[in-house]
C-alpha positions as CSV (number, residue, x, y, z in Angstrom):
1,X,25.1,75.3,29.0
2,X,23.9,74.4,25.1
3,X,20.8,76.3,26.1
4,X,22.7,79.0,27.5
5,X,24.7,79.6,24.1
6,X,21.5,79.1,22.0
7,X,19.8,82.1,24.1
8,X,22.7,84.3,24.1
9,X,23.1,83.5,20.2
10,X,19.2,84.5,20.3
11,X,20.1,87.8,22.2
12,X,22.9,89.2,20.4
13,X,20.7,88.6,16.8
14,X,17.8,90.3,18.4
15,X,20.1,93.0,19.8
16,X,21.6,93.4,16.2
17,X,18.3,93.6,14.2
18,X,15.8,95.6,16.7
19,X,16.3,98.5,15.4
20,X,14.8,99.9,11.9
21,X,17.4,100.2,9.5
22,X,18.1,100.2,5.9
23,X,19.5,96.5,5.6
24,X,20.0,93.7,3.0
25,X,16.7,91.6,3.7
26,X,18.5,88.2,2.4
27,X,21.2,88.7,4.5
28,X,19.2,89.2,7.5
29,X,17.2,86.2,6.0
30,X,19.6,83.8,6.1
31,X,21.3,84.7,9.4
32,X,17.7,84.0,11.0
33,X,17.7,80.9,9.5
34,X,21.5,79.9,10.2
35,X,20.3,80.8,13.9
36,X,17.3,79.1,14.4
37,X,19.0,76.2,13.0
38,X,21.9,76.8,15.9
39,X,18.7,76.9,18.3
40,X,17.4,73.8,17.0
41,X,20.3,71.6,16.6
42,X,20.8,73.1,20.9
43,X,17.2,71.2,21.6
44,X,18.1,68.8,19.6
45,X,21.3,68.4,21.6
46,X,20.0,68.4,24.9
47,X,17.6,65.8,24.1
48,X,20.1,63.5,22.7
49,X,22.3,64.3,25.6
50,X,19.2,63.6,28.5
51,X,18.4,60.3,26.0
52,X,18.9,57.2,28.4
53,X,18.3,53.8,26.5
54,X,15.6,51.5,28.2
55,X,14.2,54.5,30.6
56,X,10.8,54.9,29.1
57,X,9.7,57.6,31.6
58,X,12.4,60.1,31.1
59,X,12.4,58.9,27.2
60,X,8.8,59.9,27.5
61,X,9.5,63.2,29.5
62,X,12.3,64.5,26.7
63,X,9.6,64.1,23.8
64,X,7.2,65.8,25.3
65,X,9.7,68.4,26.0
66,X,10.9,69.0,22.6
67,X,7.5,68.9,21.1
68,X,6.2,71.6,23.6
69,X,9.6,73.4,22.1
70,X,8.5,73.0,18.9
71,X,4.8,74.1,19.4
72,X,6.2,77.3,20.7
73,X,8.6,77.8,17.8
74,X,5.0,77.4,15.7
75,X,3.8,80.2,17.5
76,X,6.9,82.4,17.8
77,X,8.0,81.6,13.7
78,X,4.9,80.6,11.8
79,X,5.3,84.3,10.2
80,X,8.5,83.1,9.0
81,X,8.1,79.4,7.2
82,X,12.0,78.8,6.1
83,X,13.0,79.8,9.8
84,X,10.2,77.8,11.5
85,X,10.7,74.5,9.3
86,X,14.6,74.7,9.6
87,X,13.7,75.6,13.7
88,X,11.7,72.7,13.6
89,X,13.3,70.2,11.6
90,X,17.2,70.5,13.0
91,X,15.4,69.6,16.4
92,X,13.7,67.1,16.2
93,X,15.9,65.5,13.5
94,X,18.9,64.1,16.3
95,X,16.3,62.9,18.8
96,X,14.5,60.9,16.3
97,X,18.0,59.3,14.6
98,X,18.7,58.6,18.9
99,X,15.4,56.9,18.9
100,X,16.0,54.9,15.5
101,X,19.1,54.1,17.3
102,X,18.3,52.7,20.5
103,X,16.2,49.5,21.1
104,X,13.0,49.2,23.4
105,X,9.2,50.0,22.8
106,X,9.4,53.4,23.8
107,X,12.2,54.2,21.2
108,X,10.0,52.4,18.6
109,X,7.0,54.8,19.3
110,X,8.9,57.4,19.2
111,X,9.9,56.9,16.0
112,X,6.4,56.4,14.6
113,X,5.2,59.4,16.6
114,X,7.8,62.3,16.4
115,X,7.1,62.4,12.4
116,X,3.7,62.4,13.0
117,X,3.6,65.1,15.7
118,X,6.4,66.8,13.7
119,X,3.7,66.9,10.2
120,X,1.2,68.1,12.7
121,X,3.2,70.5,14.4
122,X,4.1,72.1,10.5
123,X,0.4,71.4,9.4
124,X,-0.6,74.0,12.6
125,X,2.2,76.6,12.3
126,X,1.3,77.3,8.3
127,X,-2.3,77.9,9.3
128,X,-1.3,80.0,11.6
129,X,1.0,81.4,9.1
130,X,-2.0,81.4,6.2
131,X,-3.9,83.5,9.6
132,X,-1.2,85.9,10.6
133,X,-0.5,86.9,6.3
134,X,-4.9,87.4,6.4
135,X,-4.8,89.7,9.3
136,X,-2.2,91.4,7.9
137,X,-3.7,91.9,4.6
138,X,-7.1,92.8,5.9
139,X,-4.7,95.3,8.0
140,X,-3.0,96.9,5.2
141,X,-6.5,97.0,3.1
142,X,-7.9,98.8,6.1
143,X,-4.9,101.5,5.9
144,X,-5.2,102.1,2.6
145,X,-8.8,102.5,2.8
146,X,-8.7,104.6,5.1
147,X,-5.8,106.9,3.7
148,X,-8.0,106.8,0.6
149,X,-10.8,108.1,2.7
150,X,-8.6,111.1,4.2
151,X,-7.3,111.8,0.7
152,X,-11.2,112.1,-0.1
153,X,-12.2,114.0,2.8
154,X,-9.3,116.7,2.0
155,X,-10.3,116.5,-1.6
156,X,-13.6,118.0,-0.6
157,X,-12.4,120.2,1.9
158,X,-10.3,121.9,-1.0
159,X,-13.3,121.7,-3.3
160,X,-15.0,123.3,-0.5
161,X,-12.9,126.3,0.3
162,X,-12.7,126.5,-4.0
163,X,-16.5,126.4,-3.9
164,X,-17.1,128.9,-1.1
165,X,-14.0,131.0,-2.6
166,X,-15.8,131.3,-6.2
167,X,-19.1,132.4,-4.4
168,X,-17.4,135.2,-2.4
169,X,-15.9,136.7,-5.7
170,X,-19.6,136.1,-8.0
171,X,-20.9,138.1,-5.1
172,X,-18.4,140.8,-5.2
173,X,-18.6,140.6,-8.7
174,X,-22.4,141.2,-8.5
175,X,-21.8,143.8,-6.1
176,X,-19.1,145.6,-8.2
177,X,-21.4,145.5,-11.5
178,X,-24.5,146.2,-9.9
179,X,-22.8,149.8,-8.9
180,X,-21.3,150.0,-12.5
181,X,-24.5,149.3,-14.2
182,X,-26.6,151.8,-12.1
183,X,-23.8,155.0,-13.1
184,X,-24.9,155.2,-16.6
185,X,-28.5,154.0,-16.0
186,X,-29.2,157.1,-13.9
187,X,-27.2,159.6,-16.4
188,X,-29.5,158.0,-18.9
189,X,-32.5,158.7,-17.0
190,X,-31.7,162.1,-15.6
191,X,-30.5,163.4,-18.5
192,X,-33.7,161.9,-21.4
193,X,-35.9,163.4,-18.1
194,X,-34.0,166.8,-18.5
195,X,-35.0,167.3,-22.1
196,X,-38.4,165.3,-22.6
197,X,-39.7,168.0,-19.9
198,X,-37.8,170.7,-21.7
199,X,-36.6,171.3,-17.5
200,X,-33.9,173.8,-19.2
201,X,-36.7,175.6,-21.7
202,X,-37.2,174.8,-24.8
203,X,-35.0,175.0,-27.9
204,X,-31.6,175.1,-24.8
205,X,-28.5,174.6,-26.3
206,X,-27.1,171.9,-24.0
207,X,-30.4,169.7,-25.3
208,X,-27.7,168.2,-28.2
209,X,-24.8,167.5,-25.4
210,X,-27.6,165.9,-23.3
211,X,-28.2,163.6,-25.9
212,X,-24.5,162.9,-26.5
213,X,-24.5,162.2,-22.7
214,X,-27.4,159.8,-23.1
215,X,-25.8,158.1,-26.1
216,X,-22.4,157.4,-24.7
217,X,-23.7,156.6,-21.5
218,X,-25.8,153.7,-23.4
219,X,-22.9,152.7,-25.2
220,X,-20.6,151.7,-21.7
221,X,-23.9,150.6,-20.3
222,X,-24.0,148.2,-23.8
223,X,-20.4,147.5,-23.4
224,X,-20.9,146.7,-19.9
225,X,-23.8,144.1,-20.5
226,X,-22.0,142.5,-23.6
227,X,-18.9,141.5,-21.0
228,X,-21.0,140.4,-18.4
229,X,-22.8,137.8,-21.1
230,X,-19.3,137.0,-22.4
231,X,-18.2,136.2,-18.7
232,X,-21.3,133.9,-18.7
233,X,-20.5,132.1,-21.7
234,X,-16.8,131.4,-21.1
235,X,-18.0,129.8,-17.7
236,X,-20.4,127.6,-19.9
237,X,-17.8,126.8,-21.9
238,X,-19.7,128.2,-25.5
239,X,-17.0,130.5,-26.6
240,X,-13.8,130.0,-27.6
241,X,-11.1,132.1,-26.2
């Protein structure tokens, strides 16, 4: 019946505290520990309880019990040290004061091993505590690596997309200026063809508004190349805007 009430104790905590939620971590601290200390002090009462003074055998039989109890409280609360050690210590506290107690050889090898097995017992379930906090560390090192690593890999996507972005629009660009720069290029050349070969006759009128042509077609084309090399320097970074 103690074990009963110890695992329904068990039960209704784990029923309470399974699920996620925002909660005060002390207070959940301390009723683990108030609990496994219920749990303990229900082993420990069961083995005082079975205790029969002079019956080596069973004496025998409710040690071993309580230190395979405590081995798996190790296993099951080595995460948690305060839990585990007050686990550990309100059990096998009683039986040892029984065995300090009660006369016969058994009872005084008890009382020299339970400490003993006890220190071991501890000794195991913080190396196994030292373990579990390296796993988990090499465990949150590898997530953050690796969300370091995706952060990276969507950094260069975006550098990427940038890259191929500002490649599509030099090539417009090109495309765009290429067609700007050949418009007065040919008016220059059509038009100094028209009158070096006198193609009109000589002396023609229009000659003069050829030549006006020609001239303000090689001012845009002058205007035209003086952006494109301003363009070039802002992208180097040698003028100041």
């Amino acid at each position: 019946s103690v074990q009963l009430c110890s695992s329904m104790a068990a039960y209704v905590t784990w029923r309470r505290y399974r699920v996620i939620t925002p909660v005060d971590v002390k207070e959940v601290r301390l009723k683990l520990i108030a609990m496994q200390a219920f749990i303990g002090l229900c082993w420990g009462a069961v083995g005082w309880a079975l205790w029969v003074d002079g019956n080596g055998a069973n004496n025998g039989l409710v040690a071993i019990v309580l230190t395979m109890a405590a081995w798996g409280m190790a296993i099951t609360r080595c995460a948690a040290r305060t839990v585990f050690l007050t686990g550990a210590m309100t059990m096998i506290l009683p039986v040892l004061l029984r065995c300090i107690a009660s006369s016969g050889v058994t009872a005084h090898i008890l009382v020299a091993f339970l400490p003993v097995c006890l220190g071991y017992i501890v000794f195991s379930g913080m190396a196994a505590r030292r373990r579990v906090d390296e796993m988990l560390t090499a465990r949150f090192a590898h997530e953050d690596l690796s969300k370091e690593l995706a952060a990276a890999r969507d950094e260069a996507v975006e550098k990427r997309k940038e890259a191929e972005a500002a490649n599509e629009s030099k090539t417009a660009f090109l495309a765009n200026m290429s067609h700007e720069l050949r418009t007065p290029l040919n008016a220059i050349i059509g038009f100094s063809e028209i009158i070096a070969t006198e193609a009109l006759g000589a002396g023609n009128p229009r000659y003069p508004e050829y030549a006006g042509d020609i001239h303000s077609s090689g001012t845009h084309l002058l205007t035209l190349i003086n952006e494109i090399l301003d363009v070039a320097k802002i992208e180097a970074g040698h003028m100041e805007i």
